[in-house]
N, C-alpha and C positions, 0 to 999 in steps of 0.2 A: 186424181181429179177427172181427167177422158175417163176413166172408166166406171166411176160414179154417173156422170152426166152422161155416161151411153145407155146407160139403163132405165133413163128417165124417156118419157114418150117426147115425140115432137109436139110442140106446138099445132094446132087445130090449122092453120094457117101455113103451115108446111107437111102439109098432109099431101099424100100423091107424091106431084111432082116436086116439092119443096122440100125433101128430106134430102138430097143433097146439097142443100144452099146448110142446112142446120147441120151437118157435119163438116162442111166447111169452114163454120162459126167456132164449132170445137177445134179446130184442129188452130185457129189463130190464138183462141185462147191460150191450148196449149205452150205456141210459140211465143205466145208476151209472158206466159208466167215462167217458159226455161229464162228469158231472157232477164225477167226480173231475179232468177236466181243466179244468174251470173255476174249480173251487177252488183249483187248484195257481195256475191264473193271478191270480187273485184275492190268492192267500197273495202270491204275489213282489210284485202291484203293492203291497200292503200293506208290504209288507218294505222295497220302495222308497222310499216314504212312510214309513216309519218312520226309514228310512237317512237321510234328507234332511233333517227333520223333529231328527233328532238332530246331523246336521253344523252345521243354522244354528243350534239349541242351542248348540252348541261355539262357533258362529262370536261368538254375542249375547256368550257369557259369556268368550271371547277379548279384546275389541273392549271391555270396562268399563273404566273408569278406577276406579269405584269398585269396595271389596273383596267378596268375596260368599264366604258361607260356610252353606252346609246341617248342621244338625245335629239328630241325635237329641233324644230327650225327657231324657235325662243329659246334653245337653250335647257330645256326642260326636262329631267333625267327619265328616261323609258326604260330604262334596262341598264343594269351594272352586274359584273361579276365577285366572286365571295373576295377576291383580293381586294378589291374595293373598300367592302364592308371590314373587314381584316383593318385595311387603312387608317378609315375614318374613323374606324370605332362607331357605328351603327348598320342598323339589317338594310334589308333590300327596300321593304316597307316604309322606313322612318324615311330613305333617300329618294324612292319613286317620285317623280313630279314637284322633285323642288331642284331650283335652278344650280347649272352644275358650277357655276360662279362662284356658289355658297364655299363649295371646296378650297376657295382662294387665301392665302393667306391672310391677306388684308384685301385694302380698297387699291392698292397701288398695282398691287396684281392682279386684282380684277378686272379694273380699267384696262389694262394691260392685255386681259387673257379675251376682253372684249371686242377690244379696237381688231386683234390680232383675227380670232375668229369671224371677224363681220366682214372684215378687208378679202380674207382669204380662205372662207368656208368649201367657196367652189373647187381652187386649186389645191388646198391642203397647205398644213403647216406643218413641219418636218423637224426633229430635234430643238424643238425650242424647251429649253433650263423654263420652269416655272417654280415658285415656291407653294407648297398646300399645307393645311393643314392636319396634322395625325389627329387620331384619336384621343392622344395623351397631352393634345396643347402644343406639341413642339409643330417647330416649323421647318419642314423636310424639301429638299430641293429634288423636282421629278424633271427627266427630260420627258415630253409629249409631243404627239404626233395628233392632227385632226386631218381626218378622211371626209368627205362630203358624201353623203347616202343621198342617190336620186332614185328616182321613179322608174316607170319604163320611158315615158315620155318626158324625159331628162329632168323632172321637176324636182325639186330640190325639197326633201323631205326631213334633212337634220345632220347632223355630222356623228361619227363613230370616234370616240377622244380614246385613245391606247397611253400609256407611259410607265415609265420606271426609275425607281426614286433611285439618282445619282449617287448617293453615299455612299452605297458598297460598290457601286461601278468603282467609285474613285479608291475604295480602301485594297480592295482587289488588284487595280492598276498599279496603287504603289506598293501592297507588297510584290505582285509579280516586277517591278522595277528594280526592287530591294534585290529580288532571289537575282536577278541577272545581272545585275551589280557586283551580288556576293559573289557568283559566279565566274566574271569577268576579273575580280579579284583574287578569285582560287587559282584560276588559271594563269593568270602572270602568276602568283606566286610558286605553282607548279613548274612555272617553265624555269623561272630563276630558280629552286632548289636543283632542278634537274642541271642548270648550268653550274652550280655549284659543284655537284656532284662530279660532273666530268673536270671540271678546275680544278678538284682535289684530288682524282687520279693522275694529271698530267704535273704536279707541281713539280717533280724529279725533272721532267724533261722541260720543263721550264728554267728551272735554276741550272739544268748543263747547258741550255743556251743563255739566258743570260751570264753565267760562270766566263764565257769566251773574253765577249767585249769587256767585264769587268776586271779580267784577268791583262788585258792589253792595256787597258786604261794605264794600272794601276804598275804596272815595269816603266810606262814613260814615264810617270809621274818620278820615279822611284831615280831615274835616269835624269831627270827635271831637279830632282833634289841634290844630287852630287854636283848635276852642272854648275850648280848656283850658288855651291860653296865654292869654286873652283873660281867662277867669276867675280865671286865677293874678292880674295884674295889680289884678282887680278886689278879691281877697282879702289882697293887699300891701298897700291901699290901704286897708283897713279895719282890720288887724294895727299900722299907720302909723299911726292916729289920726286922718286923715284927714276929718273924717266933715264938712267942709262941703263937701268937692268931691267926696265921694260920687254925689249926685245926676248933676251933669256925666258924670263918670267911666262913669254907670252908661247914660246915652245915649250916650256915644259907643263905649262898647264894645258897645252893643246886646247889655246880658245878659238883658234881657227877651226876647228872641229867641232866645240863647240856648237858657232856660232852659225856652221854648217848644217847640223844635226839637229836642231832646235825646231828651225820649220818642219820636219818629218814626223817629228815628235810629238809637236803641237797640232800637225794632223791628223796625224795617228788616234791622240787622244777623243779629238771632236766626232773621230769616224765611229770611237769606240761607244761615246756616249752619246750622237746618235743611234746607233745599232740599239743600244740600251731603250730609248725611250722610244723607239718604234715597238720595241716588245714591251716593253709597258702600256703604250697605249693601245695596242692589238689585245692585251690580256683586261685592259677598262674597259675597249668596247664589246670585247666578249661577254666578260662579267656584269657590265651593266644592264640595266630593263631598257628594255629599247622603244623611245616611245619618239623618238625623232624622226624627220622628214628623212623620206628616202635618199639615199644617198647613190653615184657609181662605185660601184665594188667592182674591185680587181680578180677576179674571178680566182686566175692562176695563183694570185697571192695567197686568197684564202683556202687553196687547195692544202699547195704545197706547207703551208703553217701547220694547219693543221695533220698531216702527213709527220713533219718534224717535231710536233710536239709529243702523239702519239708514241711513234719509235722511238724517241728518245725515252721514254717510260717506260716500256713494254720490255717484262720481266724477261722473256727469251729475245732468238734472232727473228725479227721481222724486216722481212725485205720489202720497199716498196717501191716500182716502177711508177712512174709521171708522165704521160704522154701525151701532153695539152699542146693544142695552138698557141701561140703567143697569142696576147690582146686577148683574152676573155672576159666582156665587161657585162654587169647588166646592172642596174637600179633596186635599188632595194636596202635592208639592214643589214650592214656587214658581219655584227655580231650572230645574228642568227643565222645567215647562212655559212659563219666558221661553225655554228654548230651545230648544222646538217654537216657538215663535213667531218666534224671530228668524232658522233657521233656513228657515221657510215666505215669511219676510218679504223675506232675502237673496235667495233662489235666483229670488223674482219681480223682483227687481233686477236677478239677474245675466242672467235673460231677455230682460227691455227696455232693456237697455243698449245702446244707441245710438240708440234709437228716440227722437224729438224727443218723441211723446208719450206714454213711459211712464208706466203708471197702474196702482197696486195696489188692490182694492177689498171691505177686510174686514166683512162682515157675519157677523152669529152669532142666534139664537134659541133657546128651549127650547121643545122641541116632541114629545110622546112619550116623556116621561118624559126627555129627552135634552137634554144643551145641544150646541148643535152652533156651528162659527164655521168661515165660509166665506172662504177665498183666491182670487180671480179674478184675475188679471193680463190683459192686452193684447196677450202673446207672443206669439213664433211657435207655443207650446204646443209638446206632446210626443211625440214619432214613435211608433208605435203598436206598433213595435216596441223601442222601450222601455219601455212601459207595464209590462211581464210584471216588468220586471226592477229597478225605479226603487227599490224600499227593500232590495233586498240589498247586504250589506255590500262596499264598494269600487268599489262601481259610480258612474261617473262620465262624463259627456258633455264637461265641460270640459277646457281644456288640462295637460297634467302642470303640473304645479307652483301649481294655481289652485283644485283641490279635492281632496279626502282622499276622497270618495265614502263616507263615514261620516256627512253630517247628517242626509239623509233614514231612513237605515236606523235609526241611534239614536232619531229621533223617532219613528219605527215602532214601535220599541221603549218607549218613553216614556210612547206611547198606550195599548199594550198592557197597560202596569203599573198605571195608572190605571184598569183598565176599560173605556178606549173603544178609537175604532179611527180610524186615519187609511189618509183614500184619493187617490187621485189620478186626475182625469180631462179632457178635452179639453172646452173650451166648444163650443156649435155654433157661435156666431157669431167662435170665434179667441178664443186666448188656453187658457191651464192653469189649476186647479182643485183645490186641494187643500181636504178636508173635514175637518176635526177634531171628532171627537164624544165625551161625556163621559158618563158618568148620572150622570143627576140625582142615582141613590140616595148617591154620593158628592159631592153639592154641598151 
């Protein structure tokens, strides 16, 4: 264009001294018309941007699941997304500019969806259950939310309605409740097989200790029965009239001894059949689900039980040292914590099993607000590449058919419930190491 219009003459009128005022004229043109071409290119990248800017609009409001709906300040539908239409069962078209009320199930709802929106269009209305109608006639419960759309100069232009229709919220909730139900059902039942499982390796050492007290019973008893023939005789004999050979009668049946011997006998027994039922009900509260309030456990009791039931079972010589404090008390289920113990107590069994000098070696202390009780054995200990892996559930170093690979993980577990924590680690001098710790604030 300047160099079209340079070759044109000036004007009559800027002839002379005016031909620089007419080159000046050219050169502003020039600068309005670059200007105008920067604007044009500015305008399309704008357009561009606004092109793109409105397709991922479409794409965000495509791509909802939840329904969305713009409306005037009456209520008047501007703009809905395809979930909507999806919905209702009609296009954008049939919906545009009719009140979004229409959606309401009935009149009870609408009244309802009325009052609610006119009271609190400014502040919003947040999780409110409304009923709408589908497309197929049924009547579906949506929770909604209403936003209020202002101006710049805060004027109050119409509200943004969002929601999502509650059914599969609720079907979703109860099966994920279901799965964690079933869950929480697998797992007591997990724990109780696994207690099972160690009940039915210690039963040997069960019946040689209950064998004792039933063995002592059963000599007084036995003692109880001679006496009492001895006494019948002696009470025949006084019933007879007898009363000069009383005396005789009464040395040779030695009822002075007797009658001496009877209280020892009849303590004997009660100590015997106490002893009894304290192992019976240490082997219910073991074997039972434990779903009672926490209780104090005797801490050293449940050691040493389980120490005595183990050994007593264990197919070779297992030696086991105890070197607890008296008083080890803390709160919690007694059954499950004998079966961290008898669990920690087996598996150091089953490590020195064959070794002439297997030896397990429990010490414990409170220390740091902590009670802590330490497992050492004499084993070959534990490959360091099992370490990572020793309390997940099914994991197992033994032969198929010899562990369930569920004791350590459960006791894991056990520890955890209680507040403490169990760990496992490698002695330097040889041998494995598990640590069980408590707090105190629970003992």
């Amino acid at each position: 264009m300047a160099a079209t219009m340079s070759t044109t003459a000036p004007p009559a009128e800027f002839a002379g001294g005016g031909e620089q005022a007419w080159i000046e004229v050219i050169q502003k043109m020039d600068e309005v018309y670059n200007d105008l071409l920067q604007y044009e290119v500015a305008l399309e990248e704008k357009n561009a941007a606004l092109e793109e800017s409105h397709q991922f609009i479409e794409s965000v409001l495509a791509s909802m699941s939840d329904i969305l709906i713009v409306c005037d300040r009456n209520g008047g539908i501007e703009e809905v997304n395809p979930s909507l239409c999806h919905f209702a069962g009609k296009s954008m078209e049939e919906l545009a500019h009719t009140p979004v009320f229409d959606l309401f199930a009935d009149e009870v709802e609408r009244a309802r969806a009325r009052d609610l929106f006119a009271r609190y269009a400014r502040e919003g209305v947040h999780d409110c259950e409304f009923f709408l109608r589908a497309g197929d006639g049924s009547t579906v419960p949506v929770s909604m939310n209403c936003t209020p759309r202002v101006s710049q100069t805060g004027k109050l232009m119409g509200v943004v309605v969002t929601g999502r229709p509650v059914g599969e919220l609720r079907k979703a909730y109860h099966a994920l409740r279901q799965a964690h139900d079933d869950l929480k059902r697998t797992q007591s039942q997990l724990l109780h097989a696994e207690k099972m499982v160690s009940l039915g390796r210690l039963v040997a050492g069960v019946a040689h200790e209950l064998n004792n007290p039933i063995s002592f019973v059963l000599g007084n008893v036995l003692s109880l029965q001679r006496y009492a023939g001895r006494l019948g005789s002696y009470i025949d004999a006084v019933h007879a009239g007898e009363l000069a050979s009383l005396p005789e009668l009464r040395r040779e049946l030695r009822i002075d001894r007797i009658l001496a011997d009877m209280p020892h006998l009849i303590d004997g027994m009660i100590e015997g059949a106490e002893r009894t039922r304290d192992i019976v009900d240490a082997l219910k509260r073991f074997s039972a689900v434990d779903r009672a309030a926490p209780e104090e456990v005797d801490v050293n009791e449940v050691v040493e039980r389980a120490v005595r039931w183990v050994s007593q079972s264990a197919a070779g010589k297992f030696a086991v040292d105890i070197d607890l404090p008296p008083g080890l008390r803390c709160r919690g289920s007694s059954g499950q914590l004998q079966q961290v113990a008898m669990n920690l107590v087996q598996n150091a069994c089953d490590a020195t099993a064959g070794q002439a000098d297997a030896q397990l070696l429990v010490t414990g202390q409170v220390a740091d607000g902590k009670l802590e009780l330490r497992f050492l054995d004499n084993g070959p200990g534990i490959p360091e590449a099992n370490l990572a892996q020793l309390f997940e559930p099914f994991f197992t170093t033994k032969p198929v058919g010899q562990g369930t690979g569920l004791g350590l993980s459960i006791s894991y577990g056990i520890a955890e419930r209680h507040g403490g924590h169990l760990r496992a680690a490698n002695r330097p001098e040889g041998g494995a190491e598990f640590t069980l710790t408590l707090p105190v604030e629970s003992c």
